[in-house]
C-alpha positions in Angstrom: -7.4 0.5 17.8 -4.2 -1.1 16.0 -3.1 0.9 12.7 0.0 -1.0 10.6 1.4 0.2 7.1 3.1 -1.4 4.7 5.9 0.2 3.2 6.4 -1.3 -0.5 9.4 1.3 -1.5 12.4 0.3 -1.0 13.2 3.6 0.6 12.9 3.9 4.0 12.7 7.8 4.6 11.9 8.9 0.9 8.3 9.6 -0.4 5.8 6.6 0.2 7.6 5.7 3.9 7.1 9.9 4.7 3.5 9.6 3.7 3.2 6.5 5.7 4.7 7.5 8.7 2.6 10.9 7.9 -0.7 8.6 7.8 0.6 6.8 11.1 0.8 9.8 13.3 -2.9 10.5 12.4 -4.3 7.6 13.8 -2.1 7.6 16.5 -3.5 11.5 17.3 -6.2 9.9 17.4 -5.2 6.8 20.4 -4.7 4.1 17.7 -1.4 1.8 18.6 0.2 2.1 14.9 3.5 -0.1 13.0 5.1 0.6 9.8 6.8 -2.7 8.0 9.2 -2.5 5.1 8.8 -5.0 2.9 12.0 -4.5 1.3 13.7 -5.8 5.1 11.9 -8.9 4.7 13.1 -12.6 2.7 9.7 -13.7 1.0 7.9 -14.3 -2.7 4.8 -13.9 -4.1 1.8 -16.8 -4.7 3.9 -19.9 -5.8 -0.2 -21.5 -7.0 0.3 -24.0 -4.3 -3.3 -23.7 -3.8 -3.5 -24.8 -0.2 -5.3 -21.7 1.3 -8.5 -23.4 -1.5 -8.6 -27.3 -0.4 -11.7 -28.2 1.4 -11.1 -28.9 4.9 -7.2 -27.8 4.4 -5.3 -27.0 7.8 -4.4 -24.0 5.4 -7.8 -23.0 3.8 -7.9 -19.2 3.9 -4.4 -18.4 4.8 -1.3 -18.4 2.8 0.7 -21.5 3.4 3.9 -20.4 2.1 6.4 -20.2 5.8 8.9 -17.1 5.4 9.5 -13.7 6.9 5.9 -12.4 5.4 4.1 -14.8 7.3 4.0 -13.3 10.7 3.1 -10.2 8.8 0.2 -11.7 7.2 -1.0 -13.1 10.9 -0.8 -9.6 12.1 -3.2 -8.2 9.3 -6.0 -11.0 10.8 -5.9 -8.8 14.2 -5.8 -5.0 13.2 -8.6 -2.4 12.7 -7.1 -0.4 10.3 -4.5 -1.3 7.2 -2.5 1.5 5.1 -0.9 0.3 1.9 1.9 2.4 0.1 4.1 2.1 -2.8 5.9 4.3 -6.0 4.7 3.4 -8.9 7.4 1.3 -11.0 6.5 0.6 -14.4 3.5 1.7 -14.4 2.8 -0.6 -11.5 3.3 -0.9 -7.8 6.7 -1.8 -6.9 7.6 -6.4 -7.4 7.5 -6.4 -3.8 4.4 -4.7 -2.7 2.9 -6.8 -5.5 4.0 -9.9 -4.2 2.5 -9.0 -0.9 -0.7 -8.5 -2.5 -0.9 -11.7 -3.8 -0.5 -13.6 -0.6 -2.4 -11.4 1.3 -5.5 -11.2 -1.0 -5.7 -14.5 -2.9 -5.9 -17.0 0.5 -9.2 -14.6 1.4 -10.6 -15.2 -2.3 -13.6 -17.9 -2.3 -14.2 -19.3 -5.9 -17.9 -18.4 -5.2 -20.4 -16.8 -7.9 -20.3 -14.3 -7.2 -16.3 -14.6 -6.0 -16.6 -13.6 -2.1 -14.1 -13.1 0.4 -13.8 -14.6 3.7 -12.2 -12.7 5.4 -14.4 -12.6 9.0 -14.3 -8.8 9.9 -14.6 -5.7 8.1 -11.5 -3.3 8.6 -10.4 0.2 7.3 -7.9 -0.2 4.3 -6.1 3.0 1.7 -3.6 2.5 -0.7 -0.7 5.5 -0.7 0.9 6.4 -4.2 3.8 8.0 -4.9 4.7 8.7 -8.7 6.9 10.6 -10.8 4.3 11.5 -13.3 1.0 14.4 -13.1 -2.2 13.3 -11.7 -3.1 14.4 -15.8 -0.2 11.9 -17.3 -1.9 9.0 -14.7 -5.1 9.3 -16.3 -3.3 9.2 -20.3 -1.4 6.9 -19.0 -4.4 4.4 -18.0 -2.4 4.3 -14.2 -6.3 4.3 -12.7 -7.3 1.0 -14.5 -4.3 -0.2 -12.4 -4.8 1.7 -9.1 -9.0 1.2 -9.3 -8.2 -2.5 -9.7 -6.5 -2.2 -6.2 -9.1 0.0 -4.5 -11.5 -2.5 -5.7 -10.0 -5.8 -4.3 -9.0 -4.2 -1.5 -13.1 -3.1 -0.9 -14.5 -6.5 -1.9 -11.6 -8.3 0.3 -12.0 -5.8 3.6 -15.2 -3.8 3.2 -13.6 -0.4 2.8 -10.9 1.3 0.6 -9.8 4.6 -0.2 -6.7 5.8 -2.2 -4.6 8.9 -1.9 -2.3 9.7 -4.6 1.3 12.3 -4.6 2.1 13.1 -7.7 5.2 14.4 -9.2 7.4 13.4 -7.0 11.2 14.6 -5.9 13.5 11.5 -7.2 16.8 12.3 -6.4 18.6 14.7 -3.8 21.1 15.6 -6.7 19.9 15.4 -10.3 23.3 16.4 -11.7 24.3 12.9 -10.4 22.6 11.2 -13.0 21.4 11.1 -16.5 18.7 13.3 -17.0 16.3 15.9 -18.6 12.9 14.7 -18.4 11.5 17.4 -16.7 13.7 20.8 -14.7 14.8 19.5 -11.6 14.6 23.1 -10.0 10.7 23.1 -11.0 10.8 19.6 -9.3 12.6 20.6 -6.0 10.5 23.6 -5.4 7.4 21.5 -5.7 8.7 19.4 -3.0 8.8 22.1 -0.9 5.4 24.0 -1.5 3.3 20.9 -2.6 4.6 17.8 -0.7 3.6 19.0 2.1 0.0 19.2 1.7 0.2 15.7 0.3 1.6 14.6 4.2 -1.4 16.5 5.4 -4.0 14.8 3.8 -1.9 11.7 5.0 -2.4 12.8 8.1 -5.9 13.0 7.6 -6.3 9.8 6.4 -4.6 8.3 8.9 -6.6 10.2 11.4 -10.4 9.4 9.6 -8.9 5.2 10.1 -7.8 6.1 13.3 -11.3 7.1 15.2 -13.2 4.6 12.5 -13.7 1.9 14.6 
């Protein structure tokens, strides 16, 4: 069983990568050989619309033809049992990077079928982790699902399965004086990280533990 995450914060040991590395240690309770990549260590773009992975009989139909440090990444994704996606949300978005992932991961498995299909030969566990500096209310008045459905849903017609797991309000900085600020009390903040954040790694944990024995 072979677990890997993909880190899209630019953090390596803040929110997202904790939950990830949270999600990891499940599946590996569980016997699952598990890897964590950063995205933000890697030299790559998104879909440049080359459209090689879609010409008929193409030495690159169905796989992203673009050569950079992504591409071994994306050849390890066609081997594993399990894959765990997380990012902050930036904008209202996942962050450029984890998008541009996306794109060449999902799109090359995309057949312009009616209905559209994907052709991707095996059916594997996937989740997407969130990280955001809003409520779980403000995501929903914020329309955040539209955006975070969209990705459960691609994710489920690309692999076969998706689930989503979602930490909300967030701890930002160490230091709040440090910066310009008064969107919210940063004490309020602090002792949610503390009494709340960690019952978001648990059910991390869980996840990674329900992908690690799912084979």
């Amino acid at each position: 069983m072979n677990v890997l995450a993909i880190n899209g914060s630019p953090r390596k040991k803040w929110n997202a990568a904790t939950l990830l590395r949270n999600a990891l240690d499940g599946a590996t309770s569980k016997g699952a050989e598990t890897e964590l990549v950063h995205l933000y260590d890697l030299n790559f773009k998104g879909c440049t619309s080359c459209f090689a992975c879609k010409l008929k009989n193409g030495k690159s139909y169905g796989k992203c033809a673009v050569q950079d440090d992504l591409t071994p990444v994306l050849e390890k994704i066609k081997e594993v049992d399990a894959l765990i996606l997380g990012s902050p949300i930036y904008f209202g978005t996942v962050t450029g990077e984890m998008r541009c992932f996306m794109e060449r991961l999902l799109f090359p498995y995309l057949a312009y079928t009616r209905p559209p299909s994907s052709i991707f030969e095996r059916k594997i566990q996937t989740a997407f982790i969130y990280t955001m500096n809003v409520s779980e209310q403000q995501m929903r008045d914020y329309q955040l699902t539209v955006h975070t459905g969209l990705n459960e849903s691609v994710l489920n017609r690309t692999f076969g399965h998706a689930e989503s797991l979602f930490s909300f309000e967030t701890l930002q900085f160490e230091d709040y004086d440090k910066v310009v600020f008064s969107y919210f009390d940063p004490e309020e903040r602090k002792e949610r990280r503390k009494k709340v954040f960690p019952h978001d790694c648990r059910k991390a944990f869980d996840l990674g533990v329900r992908l690690g024995r799912s084979r």
